[in-house]
GUBAMAR-165491 format. One record per atom (N, C-alpha, C, O): residue number from 1; residue in one letter; atom name; z, x, y. Coordinates in steps of 0.2 Angstrom, whole numbers, plus 5000, padded with zeros to 4 digits. Layout:
# residues N
   num   residu   atome      Z      X      Y
   NUM        A      CA      Z      X      Y
...
# end
This chain:
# residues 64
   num   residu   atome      Z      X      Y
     1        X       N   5357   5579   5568
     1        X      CA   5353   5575   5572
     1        X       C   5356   5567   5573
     1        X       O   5360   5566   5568
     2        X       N   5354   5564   5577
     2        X      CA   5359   5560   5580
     2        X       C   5352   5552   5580
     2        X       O   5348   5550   5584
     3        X       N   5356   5549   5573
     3        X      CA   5352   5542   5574
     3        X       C   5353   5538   5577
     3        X       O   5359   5535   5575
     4        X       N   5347   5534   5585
     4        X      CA   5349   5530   5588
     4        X       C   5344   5522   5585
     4        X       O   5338   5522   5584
     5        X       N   5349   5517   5584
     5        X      CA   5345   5511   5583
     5        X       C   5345   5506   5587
     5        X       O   5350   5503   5588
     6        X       N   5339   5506   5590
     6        X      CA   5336   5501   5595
     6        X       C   5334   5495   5594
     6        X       O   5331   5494   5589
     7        X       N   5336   5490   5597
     7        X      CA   5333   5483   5593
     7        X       C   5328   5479   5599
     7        X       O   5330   5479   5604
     8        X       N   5323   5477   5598
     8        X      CA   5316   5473   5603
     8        X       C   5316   5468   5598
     8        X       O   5314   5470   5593
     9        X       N   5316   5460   5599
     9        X      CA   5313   5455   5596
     9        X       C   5310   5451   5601
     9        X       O   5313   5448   5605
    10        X       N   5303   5453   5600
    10        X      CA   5299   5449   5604
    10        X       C   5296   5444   5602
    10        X       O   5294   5445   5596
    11        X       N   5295   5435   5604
    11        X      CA   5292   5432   5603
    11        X       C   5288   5426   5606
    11        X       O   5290   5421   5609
    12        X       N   5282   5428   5605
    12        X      CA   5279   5423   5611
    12        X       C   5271   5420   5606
    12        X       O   5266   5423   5604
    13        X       N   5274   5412   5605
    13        X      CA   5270   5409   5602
    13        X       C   5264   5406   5609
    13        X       O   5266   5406   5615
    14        X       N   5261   5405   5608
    14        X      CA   5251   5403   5615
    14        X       C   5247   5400   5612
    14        X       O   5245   5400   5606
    15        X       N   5245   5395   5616
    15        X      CA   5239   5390   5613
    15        X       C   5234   5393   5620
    15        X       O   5236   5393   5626
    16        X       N   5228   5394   5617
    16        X      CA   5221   5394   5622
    16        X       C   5215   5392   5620
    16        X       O   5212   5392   5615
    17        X       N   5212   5388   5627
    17        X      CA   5206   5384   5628
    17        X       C   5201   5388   5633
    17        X       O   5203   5392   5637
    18        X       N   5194   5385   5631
    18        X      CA   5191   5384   5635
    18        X       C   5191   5379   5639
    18        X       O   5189   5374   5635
    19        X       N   5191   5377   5645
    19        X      CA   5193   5372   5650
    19        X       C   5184   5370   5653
    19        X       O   5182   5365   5656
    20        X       N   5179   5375   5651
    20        X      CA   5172   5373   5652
    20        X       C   5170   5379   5648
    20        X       O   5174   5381   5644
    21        X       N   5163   5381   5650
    21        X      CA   5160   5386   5647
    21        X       C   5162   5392   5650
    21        X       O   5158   5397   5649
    22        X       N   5166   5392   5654
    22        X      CA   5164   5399   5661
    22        X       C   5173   5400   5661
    22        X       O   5176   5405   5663
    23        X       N   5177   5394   5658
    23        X      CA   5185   5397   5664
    23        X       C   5189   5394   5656
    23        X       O   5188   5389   5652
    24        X       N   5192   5399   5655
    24        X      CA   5196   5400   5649
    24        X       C   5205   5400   5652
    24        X       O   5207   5402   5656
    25        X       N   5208   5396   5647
    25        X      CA   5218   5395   5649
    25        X       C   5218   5397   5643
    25        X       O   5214   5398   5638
    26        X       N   5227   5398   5646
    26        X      CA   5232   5400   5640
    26        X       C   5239   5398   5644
    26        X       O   5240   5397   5650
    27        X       N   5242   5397   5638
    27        X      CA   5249   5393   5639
    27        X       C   5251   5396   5635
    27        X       O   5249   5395   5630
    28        X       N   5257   5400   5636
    28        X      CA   5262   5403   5630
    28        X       C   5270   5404   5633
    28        X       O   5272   5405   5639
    29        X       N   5274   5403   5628
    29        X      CA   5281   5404   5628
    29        X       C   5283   5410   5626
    29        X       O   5280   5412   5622
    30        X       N   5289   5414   5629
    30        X      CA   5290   5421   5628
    30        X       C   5297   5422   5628
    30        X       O   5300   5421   5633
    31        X       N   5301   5423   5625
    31        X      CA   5308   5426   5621
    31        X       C   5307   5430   5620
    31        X       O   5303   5431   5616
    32        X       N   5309   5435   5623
    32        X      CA   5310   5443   5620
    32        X       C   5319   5445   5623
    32        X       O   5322   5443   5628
    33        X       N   5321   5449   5615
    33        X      CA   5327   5450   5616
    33        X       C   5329   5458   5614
    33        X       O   5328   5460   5609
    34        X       N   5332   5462   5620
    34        X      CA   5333   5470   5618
    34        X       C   5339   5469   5616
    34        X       O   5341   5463   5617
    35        X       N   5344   5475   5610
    35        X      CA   5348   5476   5608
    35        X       C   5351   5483   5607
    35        X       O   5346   5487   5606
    36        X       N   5355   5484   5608
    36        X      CA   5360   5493   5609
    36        X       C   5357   5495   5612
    36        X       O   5353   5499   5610
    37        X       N   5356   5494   5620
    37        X      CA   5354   5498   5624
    37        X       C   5358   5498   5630
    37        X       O   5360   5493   5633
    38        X       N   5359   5503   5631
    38        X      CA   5366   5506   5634
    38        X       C   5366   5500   5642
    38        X       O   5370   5496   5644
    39        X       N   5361   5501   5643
    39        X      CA   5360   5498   5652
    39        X       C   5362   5489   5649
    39        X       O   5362   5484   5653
    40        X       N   5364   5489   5643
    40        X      CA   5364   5480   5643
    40        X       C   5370   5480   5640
    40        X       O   5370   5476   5636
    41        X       N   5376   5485   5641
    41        X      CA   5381   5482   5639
    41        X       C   5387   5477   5643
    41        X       O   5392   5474   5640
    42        X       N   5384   5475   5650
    42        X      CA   5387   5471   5653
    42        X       C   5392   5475   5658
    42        X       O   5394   5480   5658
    43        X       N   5393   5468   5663
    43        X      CA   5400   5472   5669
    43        X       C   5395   5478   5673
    43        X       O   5398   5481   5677
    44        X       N   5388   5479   5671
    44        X      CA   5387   5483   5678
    44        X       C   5382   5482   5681
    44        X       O   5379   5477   5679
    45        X       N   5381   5484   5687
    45        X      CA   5376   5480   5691
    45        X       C   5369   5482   5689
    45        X       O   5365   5479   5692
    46        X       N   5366   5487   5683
    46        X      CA   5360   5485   5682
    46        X       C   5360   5482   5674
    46        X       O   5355   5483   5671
    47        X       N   5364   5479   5672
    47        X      CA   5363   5475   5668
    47        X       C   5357   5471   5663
    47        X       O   5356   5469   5657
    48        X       N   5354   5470   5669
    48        X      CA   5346   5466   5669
    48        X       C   5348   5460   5663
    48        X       O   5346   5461   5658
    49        X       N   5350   5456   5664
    49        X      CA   5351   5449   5661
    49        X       C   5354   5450   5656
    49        X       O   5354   5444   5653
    50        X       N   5357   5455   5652
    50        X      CA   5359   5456   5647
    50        X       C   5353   5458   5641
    50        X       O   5352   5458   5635
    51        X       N   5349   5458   5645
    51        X      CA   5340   5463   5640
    51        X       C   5341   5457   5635
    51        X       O   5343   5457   5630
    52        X       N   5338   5449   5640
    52        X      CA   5335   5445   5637
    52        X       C   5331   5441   5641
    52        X       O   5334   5438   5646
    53        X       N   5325   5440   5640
    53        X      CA   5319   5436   5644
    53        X       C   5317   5429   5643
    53        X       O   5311   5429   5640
    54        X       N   5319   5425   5643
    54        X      CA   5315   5418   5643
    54        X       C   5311   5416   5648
    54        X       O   5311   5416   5654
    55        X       N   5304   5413   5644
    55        X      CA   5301   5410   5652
    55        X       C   5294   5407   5648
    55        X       O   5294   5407   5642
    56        X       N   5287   5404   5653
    56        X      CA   5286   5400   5651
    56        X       C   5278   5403   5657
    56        X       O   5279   5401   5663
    57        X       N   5272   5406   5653
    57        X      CA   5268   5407   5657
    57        X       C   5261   5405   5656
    57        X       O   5258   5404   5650
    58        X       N   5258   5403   5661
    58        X      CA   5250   5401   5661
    58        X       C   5245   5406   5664
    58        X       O   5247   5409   5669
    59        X       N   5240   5407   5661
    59        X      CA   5236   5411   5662
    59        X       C   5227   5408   5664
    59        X       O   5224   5404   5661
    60        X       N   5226   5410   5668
    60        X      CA   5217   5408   5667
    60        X       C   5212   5415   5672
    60        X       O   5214   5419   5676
    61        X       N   5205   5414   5666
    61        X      CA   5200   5418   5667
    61        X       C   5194   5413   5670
    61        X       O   5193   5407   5669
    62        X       N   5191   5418   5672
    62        X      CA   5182   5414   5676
    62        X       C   5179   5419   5675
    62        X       O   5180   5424   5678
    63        X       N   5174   5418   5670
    63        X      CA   5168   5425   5667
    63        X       C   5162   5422   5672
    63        X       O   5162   5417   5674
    64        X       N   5158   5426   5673
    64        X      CA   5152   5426   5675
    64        X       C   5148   5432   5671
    64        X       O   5142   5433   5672
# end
């Protein structure tokens, strides 16, 4: 049987408010990084960034 290890470190620290009573934000940072996965070993065209994610997202809701 044939052991595959896979590595995912994801990390996304968020701060959230309520902005009134009715409309809620969030603001959060996200680093996720894949490891040993075949598709991310580089030099091919699906490489997909080397299976790592930086970036920086805002969210908001409006409840009724």
């Amino acid at each position: 049987m044939n052991s595959i290890n896979l590595g995912e470190e994801p990390f996304e620290p968020s701060l959230g408010s309520f902005m009134t009573k009715d409309i809620i934000a969030k603001l959060a940072y996200t680093n996720q990084n894949y490891s040993d996965f075949s598709q991310y070993s580089g030099g091919s065209i699906n490489d997909l960034y080397g299976g790592n994610f930086n970036g920086v997202m805002f969210e908001a809701a409006i409840t009724f």
